[in-house]
C-alpha positions in Angstrom: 122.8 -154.6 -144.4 119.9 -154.8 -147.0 116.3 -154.3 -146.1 113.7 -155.1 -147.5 110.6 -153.1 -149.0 108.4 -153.0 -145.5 111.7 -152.3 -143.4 112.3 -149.5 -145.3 108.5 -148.0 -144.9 108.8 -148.7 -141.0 112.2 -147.5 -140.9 111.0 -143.9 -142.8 108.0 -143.6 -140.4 110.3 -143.8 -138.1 112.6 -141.4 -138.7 109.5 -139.3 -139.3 107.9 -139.7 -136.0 111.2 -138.6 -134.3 111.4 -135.3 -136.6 107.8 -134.7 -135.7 108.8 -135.0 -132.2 111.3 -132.8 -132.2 109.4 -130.2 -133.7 107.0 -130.1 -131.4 109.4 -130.2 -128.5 110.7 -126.7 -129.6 107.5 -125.8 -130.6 106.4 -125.9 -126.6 109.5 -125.6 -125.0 108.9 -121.8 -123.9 105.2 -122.9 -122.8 106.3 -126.1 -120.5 106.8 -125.0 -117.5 104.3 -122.5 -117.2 101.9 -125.4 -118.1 103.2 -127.9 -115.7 102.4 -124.8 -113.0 98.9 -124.4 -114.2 98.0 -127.6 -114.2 99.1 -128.1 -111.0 97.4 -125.0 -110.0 94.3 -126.0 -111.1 94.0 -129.4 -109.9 95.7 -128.8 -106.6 97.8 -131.0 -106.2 101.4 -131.8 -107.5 100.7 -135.4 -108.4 97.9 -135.0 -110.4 99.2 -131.6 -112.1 101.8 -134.0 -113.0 99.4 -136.5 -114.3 97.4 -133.7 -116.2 100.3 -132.6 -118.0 101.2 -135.6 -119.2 98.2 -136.2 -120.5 97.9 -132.8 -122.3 101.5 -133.3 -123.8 100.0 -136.7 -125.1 97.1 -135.4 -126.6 98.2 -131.9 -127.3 101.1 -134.2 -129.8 98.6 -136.3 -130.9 95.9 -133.4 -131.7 98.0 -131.0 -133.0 99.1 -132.1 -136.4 96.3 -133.1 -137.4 94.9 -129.2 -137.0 93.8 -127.9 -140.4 94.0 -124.1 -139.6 96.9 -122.4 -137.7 96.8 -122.3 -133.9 98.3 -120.8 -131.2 100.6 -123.4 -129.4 100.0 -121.5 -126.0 96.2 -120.9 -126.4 96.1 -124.7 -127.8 98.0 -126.6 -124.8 96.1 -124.9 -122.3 93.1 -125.1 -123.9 93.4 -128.9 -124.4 94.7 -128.8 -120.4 91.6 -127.0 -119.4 89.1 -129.3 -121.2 91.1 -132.3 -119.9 90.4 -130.9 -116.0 87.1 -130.3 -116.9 86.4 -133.6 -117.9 88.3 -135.3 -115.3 86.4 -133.2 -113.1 83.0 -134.3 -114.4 83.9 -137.3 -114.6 84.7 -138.1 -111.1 82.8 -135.6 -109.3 86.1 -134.2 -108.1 87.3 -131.9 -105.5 90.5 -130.0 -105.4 93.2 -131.9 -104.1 95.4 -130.3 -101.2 98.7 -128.9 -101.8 100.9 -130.7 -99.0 104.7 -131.1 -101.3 107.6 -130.1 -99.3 109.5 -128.6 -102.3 106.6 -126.1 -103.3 108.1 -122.9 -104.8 107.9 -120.2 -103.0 104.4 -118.1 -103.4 103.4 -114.4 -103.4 101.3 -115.3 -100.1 102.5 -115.6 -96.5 100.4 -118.4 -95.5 101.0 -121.8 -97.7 97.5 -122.7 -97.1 95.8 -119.5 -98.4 96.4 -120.8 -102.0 94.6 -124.1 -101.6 91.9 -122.4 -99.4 91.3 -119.5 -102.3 91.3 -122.2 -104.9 88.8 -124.8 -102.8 86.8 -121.7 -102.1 86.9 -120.9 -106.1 86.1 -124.1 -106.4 83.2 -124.1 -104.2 81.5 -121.1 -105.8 82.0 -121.7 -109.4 81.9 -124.7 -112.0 85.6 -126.2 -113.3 84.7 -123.9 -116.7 84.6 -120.7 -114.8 87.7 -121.5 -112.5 89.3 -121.9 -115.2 88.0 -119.0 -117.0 88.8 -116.9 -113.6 92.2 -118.7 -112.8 93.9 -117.9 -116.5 92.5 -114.3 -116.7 92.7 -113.3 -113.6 95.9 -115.1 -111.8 97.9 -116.0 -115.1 97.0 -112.6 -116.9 96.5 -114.1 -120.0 94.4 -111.8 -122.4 90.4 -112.6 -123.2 91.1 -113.6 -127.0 93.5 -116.2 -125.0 91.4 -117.2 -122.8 88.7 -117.3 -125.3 90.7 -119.3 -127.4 91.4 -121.9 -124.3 87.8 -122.4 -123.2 86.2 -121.9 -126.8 84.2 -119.1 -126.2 84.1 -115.6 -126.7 86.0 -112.7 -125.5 82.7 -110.8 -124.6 81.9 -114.0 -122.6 85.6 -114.1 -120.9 85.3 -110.3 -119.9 80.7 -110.8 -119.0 82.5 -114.2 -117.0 85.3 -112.4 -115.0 83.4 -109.2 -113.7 80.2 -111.4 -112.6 82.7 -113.7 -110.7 84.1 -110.7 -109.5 81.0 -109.7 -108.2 80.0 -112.6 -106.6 83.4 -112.6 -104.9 82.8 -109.1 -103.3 79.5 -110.1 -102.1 80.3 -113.4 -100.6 81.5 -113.6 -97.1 83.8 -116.7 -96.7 84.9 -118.8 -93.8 87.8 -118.5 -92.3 89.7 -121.3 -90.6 88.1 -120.6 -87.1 84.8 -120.7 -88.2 84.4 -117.1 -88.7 83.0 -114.9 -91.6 86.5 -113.0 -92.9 86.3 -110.3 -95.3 87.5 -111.6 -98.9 90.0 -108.8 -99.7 91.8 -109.6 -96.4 91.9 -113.8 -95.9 92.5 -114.4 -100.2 95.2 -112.7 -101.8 95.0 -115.1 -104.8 91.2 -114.0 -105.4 91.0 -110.3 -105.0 88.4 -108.8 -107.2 
């Protein structure tokens, strides 16, 4: 079969856009699943942590080759994750969704509603930025130049970030579920100074 001069062009970008696919397929491959967990771990909810990744493997493709200077693929998805929540957030003046899945994987915590309590509570006390700031440093032990990188800021500001929210943590008094002031280090596992 003979094609003509356009077929040929369309047929080359295609090939082209299926290489480039590929590529960044393996490129994130060792980084998916760990995203797809934080960004359901940030918006509280399976459904639209599902939605949110999605969108960050759509615009994480779409961004990333057109990136002039080397970058991190890890720092880069969850940076582009991050920014997406936060606008989302903004947005929609949103609140954390509630985590009510019947195949959750099994968490560090005893009580399945501690996680979505600390995180509403993190939520409560602190902007979507310094959630996220908290969230990656402090729960997903990513280092500072990481986190840095994800947030675009500094590391000075990642490290000034976490021990002030650390400290505001220790001093507040949150509710517990019977209406009573608990002490933090015993009702929130997840955010232990």
């Amino acid at each position: 079969m003979e094609f003509n001069q356009e077929e040929k062009e369309l047929l080359a970008v295609s090939e082209k856009n299926r290489d480039l696919r590929s590529e960044f397929d393996g490129l994130i491959a060792a980084f998916k699943q760990d995203l797809w967990n934080y960004c359901r771990y940030i918006t509280g909810s399976p459904w639209d942590g599902e939605d949110l990744f999605q969108e960050t493997m759509v615009k994480a493709f779409g961004g990333l080759y057109q990136r002039w200077h080397p970058t991190n693929p890890k720092s880069y998805l969850y940076r582009v994750a991050t920014t997406t929540w936060i606008d989302q957030c903004r947005k929609q003046n949103r609140v954390v969704g509630s985590l009510e899945e019947g195949d959750m994987p099994i968490e560090e915590f005893s009580d399945s509603l501690e996680g979505e309590e600390a995180l509403t509570y993190l939520t409560d006390l602190f902007s979507p930025r310094e959630s996220a700031v908290f969230l990656l440093k402090e729960v997903f032990a990513f280092n500072a130049k990481e986190v840095a990188g994800i947030v675009r800021t500094t590391p000075g500001a990642v490290y000034a970030s976490v021990r002030r929210m650390k400290e505001k943590l220790k001093d507040a008094s949150p509710i517990d579920g019977h209406g009573k002031k608990g002490n933090l280090q015993q009702t929130d596992h997840v955010i232990q100074a």
